[in-house]
C-alpha positions as CSV (number, residue, x, y, z in Angstrom):
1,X,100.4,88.3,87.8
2,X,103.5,89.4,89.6
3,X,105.8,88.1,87.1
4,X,104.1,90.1,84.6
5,X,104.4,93.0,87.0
6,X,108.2,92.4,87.1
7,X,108.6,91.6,83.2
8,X,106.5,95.6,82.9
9,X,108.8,97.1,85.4
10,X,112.1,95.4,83.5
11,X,110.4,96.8,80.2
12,X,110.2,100.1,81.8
13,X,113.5,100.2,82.9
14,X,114.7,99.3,79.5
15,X,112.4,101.4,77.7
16,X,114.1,104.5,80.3
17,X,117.7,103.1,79.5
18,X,116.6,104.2,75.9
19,X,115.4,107.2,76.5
20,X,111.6,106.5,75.3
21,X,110.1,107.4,78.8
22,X,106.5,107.5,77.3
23,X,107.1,103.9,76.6
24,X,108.2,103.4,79.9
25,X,105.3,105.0,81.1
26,X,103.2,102.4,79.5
27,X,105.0,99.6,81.1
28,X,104.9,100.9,84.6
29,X,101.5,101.8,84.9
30,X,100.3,98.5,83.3
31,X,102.1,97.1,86.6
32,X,101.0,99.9,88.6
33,X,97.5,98.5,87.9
34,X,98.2,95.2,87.7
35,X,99.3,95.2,91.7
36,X,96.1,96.9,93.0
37,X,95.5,97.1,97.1
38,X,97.8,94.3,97.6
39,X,101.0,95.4,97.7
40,X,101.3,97.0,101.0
41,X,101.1,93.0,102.2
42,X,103.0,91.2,99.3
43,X,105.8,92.1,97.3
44,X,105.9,95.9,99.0
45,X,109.5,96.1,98.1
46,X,109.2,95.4,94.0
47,X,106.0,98.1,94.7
48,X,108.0,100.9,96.5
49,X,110.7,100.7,93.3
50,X,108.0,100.8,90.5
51,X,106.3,103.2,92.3
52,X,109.8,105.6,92.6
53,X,110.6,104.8,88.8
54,X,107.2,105.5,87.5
55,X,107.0,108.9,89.3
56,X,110.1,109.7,88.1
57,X,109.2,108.9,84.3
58,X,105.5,110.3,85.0
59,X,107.5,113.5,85.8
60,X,109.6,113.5,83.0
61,X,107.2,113.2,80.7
62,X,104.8,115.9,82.2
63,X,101.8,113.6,83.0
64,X,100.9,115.2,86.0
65,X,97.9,113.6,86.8
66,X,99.2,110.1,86.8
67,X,102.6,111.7,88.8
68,X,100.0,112.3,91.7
69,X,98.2,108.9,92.2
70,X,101.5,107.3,91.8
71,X,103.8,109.7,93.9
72,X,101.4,109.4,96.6
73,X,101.9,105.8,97.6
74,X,105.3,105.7,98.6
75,X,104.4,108.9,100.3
76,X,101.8,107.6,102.2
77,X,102.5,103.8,102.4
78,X,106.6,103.8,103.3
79,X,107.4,101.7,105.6
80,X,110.8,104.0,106.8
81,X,112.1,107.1,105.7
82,X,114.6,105.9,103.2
83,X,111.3,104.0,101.1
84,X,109.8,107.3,100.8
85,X,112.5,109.7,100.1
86,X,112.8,108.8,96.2
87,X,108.9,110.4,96.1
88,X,109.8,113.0,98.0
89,X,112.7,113.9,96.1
90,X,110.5,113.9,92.7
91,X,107.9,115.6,94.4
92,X,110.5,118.3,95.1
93,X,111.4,118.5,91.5
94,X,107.7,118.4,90.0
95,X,106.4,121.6,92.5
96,X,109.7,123.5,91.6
97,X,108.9,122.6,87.6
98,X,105.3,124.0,87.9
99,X,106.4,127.1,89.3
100,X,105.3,126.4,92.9
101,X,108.7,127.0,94.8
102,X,107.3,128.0,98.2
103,X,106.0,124.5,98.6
104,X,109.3,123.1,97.2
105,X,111.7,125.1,99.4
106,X,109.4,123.7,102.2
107,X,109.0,120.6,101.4
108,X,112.7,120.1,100.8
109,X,113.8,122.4,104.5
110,X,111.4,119.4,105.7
111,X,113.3,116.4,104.4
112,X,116.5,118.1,105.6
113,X,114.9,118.6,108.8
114,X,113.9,114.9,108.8
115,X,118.4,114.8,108.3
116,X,118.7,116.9,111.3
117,X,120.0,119.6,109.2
118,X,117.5,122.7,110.7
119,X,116.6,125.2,109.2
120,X,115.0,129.4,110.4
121,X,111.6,129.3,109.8
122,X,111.0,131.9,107.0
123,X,109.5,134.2,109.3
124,X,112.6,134.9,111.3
125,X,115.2,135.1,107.9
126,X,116.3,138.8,107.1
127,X,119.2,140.6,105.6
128,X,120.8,140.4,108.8
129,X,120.7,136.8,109.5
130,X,121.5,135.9,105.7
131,X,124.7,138.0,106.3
132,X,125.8,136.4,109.6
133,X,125.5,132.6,108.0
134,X,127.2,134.2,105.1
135,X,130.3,135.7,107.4
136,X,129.9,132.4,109.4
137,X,130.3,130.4,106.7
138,X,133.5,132.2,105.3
139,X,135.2,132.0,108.5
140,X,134.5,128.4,108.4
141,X,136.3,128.1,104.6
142,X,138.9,130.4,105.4
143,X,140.4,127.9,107.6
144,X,140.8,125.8,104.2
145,X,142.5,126.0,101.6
146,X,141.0,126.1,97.9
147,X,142.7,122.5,96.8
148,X,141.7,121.3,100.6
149,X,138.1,121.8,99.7
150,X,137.9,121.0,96.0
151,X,139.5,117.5,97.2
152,X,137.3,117.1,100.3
153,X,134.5,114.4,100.6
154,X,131.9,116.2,98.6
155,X,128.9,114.9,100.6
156,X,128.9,112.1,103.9
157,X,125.5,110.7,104.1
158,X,124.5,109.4,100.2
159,X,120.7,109.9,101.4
160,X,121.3,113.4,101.1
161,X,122.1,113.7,97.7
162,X,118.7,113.3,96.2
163,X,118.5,116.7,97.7
């Protein structure tokens, strides 16, 4: 069964490549079912990438009650950080697309957190502390100039940019 679970996922992929994501859909949650319970012993990492892929189609495609069974495992189950932050990063996406932005902006101050980038809590942000991180920051780019920063490294740690 697991080469059938890897021939669905390749499918998938393909089907993605072509832009016919409800096809892909198909293909991924035929291997989604075909793995079960088991997967957290055998073959966890082929199960942590068709589990990112298919959220991410799920999402595109608007099927919202599949997104949650499937965004959920990788969620749950990850093993480290890095498994689960491809779920977290379309579960950002999917509560900002159904208009629930609170629990986006959280979620995603949480995963930067997780960075060691911190954050005010909400609470404690006013139109005071907004303008001294604003002033801050322009003292900071002041200090370059505009070709310095347009050429700069535009971000250091790749994890981040799922963000």
């Amino acid at each position: 069964f697991m080469v059938s679970v890897q021939l669905n996922l390749i499918a998938g992929q393909k089907s993605v490549a072509a832009s016919s994501f409800h096809s892909a859909c198909t293909y991924f949650m035929v291997s989604v079912e075909l793995l079960g319970d088991k997967w957290r012993e055998e073959n966890y990492d082929l199960a942590m990438q068709l589990f990112n892929t298919a959220s991410e189609v799920l999402f595109i495609t608007g099927d919202v009650a599949r997104f949650s069974a499937v965004v959920d495992k990788p969620l749950i189950f990850a093993k480290t950080f890095e498994d689960g932050l491809h779920a977290k990063y379309s579960l950002v996406r999917f509560l900002a697309s159904t208009g629930r932005m609170e629990e986006a902006l959280e979620k995603n101050f949480s995963i930067l957190g997780e960075f060691g980038e911190l954050f005010p809590a909400q609470a404690d942000v006013n139109p005071d502390l907004i303008y001294e991180e604003l002033m801050s920051t322009k003292a900071i780019l002041n200090n370059f100039t505009q070709e310095e920063i347009l050429e700069s490294e535009v971000l250091a740690d790749p994890r981040k940019k799922w963000l």
